[in-house]
N, CA, C and O atoms as a Maestro MAE file, in Angstrom:
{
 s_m_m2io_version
 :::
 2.0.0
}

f_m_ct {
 s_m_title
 :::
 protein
 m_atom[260] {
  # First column is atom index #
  i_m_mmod_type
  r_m_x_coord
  r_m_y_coord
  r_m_z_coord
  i_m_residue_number
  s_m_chain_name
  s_m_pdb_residue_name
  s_m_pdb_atom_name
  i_m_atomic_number
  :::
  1 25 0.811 -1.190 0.000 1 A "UNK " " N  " 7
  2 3 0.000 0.000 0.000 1 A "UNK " " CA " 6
  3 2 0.862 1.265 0.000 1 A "UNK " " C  " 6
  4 15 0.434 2.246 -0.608 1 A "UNK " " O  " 8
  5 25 2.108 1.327 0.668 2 A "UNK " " N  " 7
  6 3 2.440 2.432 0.909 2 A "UNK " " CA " 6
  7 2 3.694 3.144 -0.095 2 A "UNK " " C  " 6
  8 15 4.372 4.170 -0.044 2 A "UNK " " O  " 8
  9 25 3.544 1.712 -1.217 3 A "UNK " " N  " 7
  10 3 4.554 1.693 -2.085 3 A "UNK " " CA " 6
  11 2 4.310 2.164 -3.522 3 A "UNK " " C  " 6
  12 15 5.166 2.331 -4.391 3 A "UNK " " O  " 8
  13 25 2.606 2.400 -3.640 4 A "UNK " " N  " 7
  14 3 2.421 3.305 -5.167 4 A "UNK " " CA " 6
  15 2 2.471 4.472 -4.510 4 A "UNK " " C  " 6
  16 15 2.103 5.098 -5.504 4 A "UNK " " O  " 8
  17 25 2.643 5.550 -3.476 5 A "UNK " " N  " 7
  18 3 2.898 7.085 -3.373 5 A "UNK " " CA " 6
  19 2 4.451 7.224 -4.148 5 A "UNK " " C  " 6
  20 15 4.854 8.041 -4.975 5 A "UNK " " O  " 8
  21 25 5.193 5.926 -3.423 6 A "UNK " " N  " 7
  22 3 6.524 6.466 -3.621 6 A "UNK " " CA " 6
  23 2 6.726 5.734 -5.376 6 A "UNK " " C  " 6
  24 15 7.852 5.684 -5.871 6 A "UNK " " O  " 8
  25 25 5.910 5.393 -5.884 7 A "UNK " " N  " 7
  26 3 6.198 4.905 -7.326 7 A "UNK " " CA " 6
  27 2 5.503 6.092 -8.066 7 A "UNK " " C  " 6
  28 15 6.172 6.831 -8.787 7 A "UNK " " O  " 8
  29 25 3.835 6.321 -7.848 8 A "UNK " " N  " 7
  30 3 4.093 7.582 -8.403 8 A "UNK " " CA " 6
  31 2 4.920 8.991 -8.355 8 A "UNK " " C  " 6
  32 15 5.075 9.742 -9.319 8 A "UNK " " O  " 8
  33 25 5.373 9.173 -7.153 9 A "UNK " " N  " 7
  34 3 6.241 10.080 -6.788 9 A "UNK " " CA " 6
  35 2 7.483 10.230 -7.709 9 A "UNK " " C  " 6
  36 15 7.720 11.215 -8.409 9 A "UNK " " O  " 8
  37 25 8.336 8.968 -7.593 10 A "UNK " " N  " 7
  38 3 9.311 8.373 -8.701 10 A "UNK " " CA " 6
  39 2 9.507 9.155 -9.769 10 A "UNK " " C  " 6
  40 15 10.394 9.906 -10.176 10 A "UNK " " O  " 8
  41 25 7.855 8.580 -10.319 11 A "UNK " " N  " 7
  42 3 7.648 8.650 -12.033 11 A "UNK " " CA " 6
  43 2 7.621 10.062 -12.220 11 A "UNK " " C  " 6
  44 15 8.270 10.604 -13.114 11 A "UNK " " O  " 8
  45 25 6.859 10.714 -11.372 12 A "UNK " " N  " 7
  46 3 6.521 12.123 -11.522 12 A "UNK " " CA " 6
  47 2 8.193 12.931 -11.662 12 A "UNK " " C  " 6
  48 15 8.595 13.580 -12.628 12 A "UNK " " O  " 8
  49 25 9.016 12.602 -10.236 13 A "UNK " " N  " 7
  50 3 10.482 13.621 -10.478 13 A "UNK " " CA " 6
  51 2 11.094 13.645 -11.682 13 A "UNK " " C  " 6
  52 15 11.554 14.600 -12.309 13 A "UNK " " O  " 8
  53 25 11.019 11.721 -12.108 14 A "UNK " " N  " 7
  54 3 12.250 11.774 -12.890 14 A "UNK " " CA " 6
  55 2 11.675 12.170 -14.267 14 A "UNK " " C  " 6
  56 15 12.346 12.824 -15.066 14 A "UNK " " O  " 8
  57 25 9.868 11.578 -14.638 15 A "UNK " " N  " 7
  58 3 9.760 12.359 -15.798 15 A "UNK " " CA " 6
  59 2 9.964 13.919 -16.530 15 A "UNK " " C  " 6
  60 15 10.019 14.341 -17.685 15 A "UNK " " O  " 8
  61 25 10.065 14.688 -14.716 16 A "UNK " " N  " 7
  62 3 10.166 16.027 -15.120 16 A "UNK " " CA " 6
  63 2 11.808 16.029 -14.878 16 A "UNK " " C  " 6
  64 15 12.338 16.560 -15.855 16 A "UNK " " O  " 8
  65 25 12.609 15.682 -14.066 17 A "UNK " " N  " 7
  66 3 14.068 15.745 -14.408 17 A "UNK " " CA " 6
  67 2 14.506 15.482 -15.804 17 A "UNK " " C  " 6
  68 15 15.556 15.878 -16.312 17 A "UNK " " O  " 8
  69 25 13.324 14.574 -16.516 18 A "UNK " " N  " 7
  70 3 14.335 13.945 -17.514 18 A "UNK " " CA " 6
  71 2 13.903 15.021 -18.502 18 A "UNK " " C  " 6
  72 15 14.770 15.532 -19.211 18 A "UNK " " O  " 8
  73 25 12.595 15.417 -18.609 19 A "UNK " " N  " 7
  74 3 12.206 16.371 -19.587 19 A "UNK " " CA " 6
  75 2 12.596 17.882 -19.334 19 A "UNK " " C  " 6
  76 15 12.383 18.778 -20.151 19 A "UNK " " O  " 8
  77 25 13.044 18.009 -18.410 20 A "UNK " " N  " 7
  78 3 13.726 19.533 -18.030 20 A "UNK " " CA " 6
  79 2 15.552 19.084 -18.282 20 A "UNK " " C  " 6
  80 15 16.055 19.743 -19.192 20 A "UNK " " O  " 8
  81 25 16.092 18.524 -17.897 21 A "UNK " " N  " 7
  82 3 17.586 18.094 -18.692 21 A "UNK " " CA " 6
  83 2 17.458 17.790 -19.945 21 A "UNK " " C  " 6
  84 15 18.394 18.223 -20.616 21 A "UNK " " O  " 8
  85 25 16.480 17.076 -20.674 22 A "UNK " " N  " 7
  86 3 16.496 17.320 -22.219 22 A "UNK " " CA " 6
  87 2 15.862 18.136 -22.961 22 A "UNK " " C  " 6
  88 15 16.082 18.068 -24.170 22 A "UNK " " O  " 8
  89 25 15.075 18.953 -22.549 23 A "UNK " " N  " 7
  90 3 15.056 20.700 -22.813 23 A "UNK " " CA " 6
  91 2 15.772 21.457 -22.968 23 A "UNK " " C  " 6
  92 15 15.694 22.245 -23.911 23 A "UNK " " O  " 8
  93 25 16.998 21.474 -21.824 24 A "UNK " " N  " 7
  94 3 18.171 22.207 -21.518 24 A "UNK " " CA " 6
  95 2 19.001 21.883 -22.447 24 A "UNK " " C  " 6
  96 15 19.268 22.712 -23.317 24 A "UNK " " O  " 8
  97 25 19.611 20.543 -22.455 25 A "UNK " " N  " 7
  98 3 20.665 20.640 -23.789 25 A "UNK " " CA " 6
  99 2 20.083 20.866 -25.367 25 A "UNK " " C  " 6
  100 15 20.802 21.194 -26.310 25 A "UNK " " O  " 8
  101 25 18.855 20.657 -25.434 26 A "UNK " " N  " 7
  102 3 18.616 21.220 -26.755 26 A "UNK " " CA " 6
  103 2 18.697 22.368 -26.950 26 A "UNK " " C  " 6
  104 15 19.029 22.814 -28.048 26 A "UNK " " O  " 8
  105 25 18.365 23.229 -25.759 27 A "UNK " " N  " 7
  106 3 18.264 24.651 -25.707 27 A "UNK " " CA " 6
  107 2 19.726 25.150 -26.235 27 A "UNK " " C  " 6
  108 15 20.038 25.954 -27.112 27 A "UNK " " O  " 8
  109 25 20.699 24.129 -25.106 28 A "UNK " " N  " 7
  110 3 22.417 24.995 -25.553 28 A "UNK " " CA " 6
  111 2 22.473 25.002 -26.558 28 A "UNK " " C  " 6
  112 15 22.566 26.081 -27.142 28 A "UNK " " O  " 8
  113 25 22.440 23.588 -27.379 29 A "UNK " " N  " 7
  114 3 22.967 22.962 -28.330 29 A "UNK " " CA " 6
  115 2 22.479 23.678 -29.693 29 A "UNK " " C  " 6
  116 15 22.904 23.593 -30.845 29 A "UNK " " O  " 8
  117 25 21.636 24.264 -29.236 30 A "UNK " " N  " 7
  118 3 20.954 25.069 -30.788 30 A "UNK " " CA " 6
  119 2 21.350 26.913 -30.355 30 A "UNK " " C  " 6
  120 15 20.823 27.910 -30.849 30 A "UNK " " O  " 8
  121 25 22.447 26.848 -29.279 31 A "UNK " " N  " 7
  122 3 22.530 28.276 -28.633 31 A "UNK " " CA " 6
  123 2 21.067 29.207 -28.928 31 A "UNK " " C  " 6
  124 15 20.837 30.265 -29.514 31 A "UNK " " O  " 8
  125 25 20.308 28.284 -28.247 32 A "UNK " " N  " 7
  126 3 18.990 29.916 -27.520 32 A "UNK " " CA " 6
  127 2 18.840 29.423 -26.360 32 A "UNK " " C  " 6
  128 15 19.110 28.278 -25.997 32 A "UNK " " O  " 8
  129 25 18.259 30.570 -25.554 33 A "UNK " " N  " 7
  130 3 18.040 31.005 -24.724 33 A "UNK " " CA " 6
  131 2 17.189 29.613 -23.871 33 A "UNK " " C  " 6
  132 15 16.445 28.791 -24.407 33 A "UNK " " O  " 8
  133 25 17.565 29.685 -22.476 34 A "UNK " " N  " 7
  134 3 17.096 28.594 -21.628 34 A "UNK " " CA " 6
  135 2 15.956 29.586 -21.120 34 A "UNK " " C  " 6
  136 15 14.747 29.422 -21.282 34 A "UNK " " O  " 8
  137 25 16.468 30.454 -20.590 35 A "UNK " " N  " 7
  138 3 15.265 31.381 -19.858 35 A "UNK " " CA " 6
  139 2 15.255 33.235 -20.634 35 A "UNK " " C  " 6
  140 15 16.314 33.863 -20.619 35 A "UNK " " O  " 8
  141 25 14.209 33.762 -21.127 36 A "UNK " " N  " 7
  142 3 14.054 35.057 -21.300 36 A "UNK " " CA " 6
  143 2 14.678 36.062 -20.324 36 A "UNK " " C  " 6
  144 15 14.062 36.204 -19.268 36 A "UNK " " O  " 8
  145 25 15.884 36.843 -20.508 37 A "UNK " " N  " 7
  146 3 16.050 38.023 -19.492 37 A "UNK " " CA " 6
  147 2 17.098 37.847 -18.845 37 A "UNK " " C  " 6
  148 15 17.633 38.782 -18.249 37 A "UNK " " O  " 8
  149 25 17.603 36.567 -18.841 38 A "UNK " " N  " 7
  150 3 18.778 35.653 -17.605 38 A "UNK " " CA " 6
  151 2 19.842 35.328 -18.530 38 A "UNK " " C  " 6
  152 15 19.829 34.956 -19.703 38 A "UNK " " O  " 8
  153 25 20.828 35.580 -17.646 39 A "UNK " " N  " 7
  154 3 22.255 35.202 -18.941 39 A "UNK " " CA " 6
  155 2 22.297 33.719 -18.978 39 A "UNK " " C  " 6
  156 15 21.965 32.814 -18.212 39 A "UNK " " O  " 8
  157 25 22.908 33.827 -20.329 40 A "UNK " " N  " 7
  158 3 22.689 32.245 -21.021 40 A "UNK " " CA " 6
  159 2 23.042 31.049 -20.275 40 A "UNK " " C  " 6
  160 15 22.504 29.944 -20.335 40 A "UNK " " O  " 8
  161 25 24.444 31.590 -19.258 41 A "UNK " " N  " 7
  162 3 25.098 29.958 -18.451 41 A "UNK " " CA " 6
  163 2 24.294 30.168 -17.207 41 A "UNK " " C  " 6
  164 15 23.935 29.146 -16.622 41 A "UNK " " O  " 8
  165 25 23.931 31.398 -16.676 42 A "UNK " " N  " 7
  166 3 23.357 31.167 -15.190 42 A "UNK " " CA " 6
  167 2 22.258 30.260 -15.008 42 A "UNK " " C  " 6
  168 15 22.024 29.392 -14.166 42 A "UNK " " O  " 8
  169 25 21.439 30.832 -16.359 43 A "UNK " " N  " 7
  170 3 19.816 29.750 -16.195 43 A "UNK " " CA " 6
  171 2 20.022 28.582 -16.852 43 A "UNK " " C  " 6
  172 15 19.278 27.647 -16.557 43 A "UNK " " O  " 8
  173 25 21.365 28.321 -18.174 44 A "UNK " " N  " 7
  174 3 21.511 26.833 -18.066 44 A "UNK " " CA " 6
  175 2 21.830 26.160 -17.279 44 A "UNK " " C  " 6
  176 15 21.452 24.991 -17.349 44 A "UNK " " O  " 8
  177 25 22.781 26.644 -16.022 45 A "UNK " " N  " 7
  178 3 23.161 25.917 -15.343 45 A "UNK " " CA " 6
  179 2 21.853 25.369 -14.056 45 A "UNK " " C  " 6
  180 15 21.429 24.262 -13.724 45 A "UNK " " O  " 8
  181 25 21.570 26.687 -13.648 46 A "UNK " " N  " 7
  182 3 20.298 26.669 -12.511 46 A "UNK " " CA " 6
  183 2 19.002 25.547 -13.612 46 A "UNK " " C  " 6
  184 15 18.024 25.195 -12.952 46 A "UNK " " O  " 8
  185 25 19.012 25.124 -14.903 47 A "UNK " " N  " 7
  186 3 17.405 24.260 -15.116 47 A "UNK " " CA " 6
  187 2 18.477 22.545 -15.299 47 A "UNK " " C  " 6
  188 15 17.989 21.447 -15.563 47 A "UNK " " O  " 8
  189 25 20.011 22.854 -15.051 48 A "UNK " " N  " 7
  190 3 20.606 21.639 -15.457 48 A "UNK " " CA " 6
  191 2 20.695 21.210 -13.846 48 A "UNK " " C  " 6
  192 15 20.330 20.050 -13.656 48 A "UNK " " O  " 8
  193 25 21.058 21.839 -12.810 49 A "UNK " " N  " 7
  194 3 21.253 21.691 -11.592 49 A "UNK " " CA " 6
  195 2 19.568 21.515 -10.624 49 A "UNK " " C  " 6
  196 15 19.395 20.982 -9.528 49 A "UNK " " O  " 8
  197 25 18.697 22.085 -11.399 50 A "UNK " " N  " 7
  198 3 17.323 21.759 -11.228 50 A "UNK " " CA " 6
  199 2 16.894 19.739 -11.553 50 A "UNK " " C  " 6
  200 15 16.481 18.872 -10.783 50 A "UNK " " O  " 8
  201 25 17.224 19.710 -12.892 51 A "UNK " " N  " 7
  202 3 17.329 18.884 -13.320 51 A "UNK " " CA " 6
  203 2 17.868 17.763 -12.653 51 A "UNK " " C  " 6
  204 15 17.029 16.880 -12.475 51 A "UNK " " O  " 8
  205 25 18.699 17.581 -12.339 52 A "UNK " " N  " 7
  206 3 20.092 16.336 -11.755 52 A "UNK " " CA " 6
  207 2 19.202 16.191 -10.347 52 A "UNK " " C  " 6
  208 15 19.014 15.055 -9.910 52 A "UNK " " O  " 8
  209 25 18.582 17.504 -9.545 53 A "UNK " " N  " 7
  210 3 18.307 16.993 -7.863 53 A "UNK " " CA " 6
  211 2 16.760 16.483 -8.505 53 A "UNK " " C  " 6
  212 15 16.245 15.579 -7.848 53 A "UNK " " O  " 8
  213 25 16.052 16.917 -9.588 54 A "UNK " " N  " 7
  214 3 14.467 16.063 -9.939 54 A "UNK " " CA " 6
  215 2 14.811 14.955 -9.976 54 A "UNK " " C  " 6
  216 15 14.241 14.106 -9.290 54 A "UNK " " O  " 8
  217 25 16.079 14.589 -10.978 55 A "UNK " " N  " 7
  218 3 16.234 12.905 -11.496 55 A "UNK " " CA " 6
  219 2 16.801 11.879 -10.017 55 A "UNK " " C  " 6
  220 15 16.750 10.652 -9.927 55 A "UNK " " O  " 8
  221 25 17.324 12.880 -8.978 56 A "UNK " " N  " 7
  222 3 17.726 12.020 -7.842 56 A "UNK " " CA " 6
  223 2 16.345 12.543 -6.789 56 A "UNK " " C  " 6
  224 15 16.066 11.804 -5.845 56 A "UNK " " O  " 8
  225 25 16.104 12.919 -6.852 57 A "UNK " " N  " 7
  226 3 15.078 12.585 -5.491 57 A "UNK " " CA " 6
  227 2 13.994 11.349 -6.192 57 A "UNK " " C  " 6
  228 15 13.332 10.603 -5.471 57 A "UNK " " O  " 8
  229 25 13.952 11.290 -7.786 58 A "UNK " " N  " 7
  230 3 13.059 10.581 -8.234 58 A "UNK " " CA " 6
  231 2 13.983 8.803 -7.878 58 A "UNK " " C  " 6
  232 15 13.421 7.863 -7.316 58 A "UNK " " O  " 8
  233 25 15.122 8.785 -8.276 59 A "UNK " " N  " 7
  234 3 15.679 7.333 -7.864 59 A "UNK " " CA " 6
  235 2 15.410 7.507 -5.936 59 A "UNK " " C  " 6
  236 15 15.454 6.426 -5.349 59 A "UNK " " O  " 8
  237 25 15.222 8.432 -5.276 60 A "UNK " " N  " 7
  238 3 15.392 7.908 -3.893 60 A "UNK " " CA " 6
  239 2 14.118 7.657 -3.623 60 A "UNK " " C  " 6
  240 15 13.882 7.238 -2.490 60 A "UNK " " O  " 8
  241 25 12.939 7.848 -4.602 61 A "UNK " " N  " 7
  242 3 11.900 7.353 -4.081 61 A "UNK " " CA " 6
  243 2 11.646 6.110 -4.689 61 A "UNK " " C  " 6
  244 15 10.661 5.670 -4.095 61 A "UNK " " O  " 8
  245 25 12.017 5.256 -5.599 62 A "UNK " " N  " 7
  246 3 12.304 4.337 -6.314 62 A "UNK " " CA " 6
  247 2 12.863 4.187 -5.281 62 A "UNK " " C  " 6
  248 15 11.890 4.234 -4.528 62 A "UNK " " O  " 8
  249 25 14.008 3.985 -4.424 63 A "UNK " " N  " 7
  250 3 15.022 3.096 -3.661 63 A "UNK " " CA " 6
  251 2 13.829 2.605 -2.714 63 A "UNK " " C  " 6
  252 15 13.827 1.394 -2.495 63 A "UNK " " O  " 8
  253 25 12.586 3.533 -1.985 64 A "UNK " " N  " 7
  254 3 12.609 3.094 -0.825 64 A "UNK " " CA " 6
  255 2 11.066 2.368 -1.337 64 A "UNK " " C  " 6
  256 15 10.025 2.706 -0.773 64 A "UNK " " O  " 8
  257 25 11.070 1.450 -2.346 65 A "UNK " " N  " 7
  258 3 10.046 0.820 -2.659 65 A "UNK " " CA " 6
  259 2 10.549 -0.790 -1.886 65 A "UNK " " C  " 6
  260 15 9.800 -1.765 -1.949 65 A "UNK " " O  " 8
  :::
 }
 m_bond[259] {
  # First column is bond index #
  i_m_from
  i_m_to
  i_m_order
  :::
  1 1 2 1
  2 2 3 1
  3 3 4 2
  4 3 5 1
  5 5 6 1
  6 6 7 1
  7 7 8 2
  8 7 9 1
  9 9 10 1
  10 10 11 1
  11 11 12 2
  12 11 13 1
  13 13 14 1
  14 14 15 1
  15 15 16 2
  16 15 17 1
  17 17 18 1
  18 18 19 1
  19 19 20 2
  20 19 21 1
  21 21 22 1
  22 22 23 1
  23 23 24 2
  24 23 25 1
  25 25 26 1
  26 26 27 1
  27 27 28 2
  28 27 29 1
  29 29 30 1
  30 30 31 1
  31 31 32 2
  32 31 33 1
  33 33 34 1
  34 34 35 1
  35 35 36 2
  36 35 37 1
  37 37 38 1
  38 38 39 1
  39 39 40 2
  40 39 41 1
  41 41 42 1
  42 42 43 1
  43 43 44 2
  44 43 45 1
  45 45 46 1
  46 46 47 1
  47 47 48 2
  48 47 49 1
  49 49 50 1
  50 50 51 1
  51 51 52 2
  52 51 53 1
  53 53 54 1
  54 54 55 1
  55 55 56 2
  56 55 57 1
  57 57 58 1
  58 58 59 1
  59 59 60 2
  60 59 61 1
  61 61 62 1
  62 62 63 1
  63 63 64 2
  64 63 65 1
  65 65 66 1
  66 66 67 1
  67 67 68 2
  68 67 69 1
  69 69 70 1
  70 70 71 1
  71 71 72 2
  72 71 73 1
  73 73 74 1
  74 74 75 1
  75 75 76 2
  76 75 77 1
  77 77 78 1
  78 78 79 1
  79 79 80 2
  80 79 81 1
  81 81 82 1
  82 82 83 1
  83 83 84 2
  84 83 85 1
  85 85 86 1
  86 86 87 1
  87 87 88 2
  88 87 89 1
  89 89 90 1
  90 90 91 1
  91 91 92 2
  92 91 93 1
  93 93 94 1
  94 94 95 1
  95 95 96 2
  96 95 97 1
  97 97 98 1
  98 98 99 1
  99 99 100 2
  100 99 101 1
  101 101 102 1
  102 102 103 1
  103 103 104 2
  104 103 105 1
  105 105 106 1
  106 106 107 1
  107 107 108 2
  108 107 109 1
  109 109 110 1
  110 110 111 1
  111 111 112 2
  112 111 113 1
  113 113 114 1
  114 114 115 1
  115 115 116 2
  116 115 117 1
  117 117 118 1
  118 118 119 1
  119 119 120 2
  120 119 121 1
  121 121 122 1
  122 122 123 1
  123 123 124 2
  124 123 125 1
  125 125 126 1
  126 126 127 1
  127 127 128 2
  128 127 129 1
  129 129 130 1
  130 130 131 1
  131 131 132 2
  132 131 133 1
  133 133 134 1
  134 134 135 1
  135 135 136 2
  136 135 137 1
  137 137 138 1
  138 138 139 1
  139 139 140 2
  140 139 141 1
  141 141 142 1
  142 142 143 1
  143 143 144 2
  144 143 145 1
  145 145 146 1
  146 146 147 1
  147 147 148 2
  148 147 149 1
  149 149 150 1
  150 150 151 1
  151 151 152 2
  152 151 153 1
  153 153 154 1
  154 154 155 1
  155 155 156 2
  156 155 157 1
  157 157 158 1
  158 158 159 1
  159 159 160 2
  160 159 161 1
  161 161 162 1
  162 162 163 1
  163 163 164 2
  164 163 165 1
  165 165 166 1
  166 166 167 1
  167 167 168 2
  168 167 169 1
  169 169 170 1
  170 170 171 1
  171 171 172 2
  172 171 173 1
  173 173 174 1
  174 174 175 1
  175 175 176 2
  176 175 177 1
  177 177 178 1
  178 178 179 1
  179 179 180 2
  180 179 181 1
  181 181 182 1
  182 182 183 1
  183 183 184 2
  184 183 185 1
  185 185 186 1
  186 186 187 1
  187 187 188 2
  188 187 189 1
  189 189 190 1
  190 190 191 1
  191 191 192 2
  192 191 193 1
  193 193 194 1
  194 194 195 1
  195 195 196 2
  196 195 197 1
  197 197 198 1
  198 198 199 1
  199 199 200 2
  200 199 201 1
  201 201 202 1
  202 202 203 1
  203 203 204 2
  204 203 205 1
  205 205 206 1
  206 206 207 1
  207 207 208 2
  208 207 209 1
  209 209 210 1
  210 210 211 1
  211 211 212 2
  212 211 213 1
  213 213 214 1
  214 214 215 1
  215 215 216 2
  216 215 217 1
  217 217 218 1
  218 218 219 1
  219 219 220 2
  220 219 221 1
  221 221 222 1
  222 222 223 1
  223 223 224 2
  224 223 225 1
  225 225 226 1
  226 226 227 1
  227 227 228 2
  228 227 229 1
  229 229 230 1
  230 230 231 1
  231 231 232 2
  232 231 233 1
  233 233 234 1
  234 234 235 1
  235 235 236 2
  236 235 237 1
  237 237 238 1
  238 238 239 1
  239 239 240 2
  240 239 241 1
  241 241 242 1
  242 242 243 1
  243 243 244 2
  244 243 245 1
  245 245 246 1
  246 246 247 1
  247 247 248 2
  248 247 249 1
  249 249 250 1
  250 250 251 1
  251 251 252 2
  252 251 253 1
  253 253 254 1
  254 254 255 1
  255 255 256 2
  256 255 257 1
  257 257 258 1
  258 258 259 1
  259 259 260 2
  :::
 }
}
């Protein structure tokens, strides 16, 4: 019972870790803009560093299945 919160939970981080880190490098990779207004490495770095703690809190809820 107490193990689909932490499976949907899971699915939910890492789908958005994974779709916010592969946003981001398409973004570099075609050099535009990650965020409107924000210099180019600060907000790539802040949606890549966003990214990496979504995709790990999503494996630590996966671990504690």
């Amino acid at each position: 019972m107490e193990s689909e919160p932490a499976i949907f939970a899971g699915a939910v981080f890492s789908l958005f870790g994974g779709g916010l880190l592969a946003w981001t490098v398409t973004r570099v990779r075609r050099h535009l803009p990650v965020a409107e207004g924000v210099r180019p490495v600060a907000s790539a770095t802040l949606a890549s560093v966003v990214a990496v703690l979504a995709l790990t809190v999503g494996t630590w809820c996966f671990t504690r299945l």
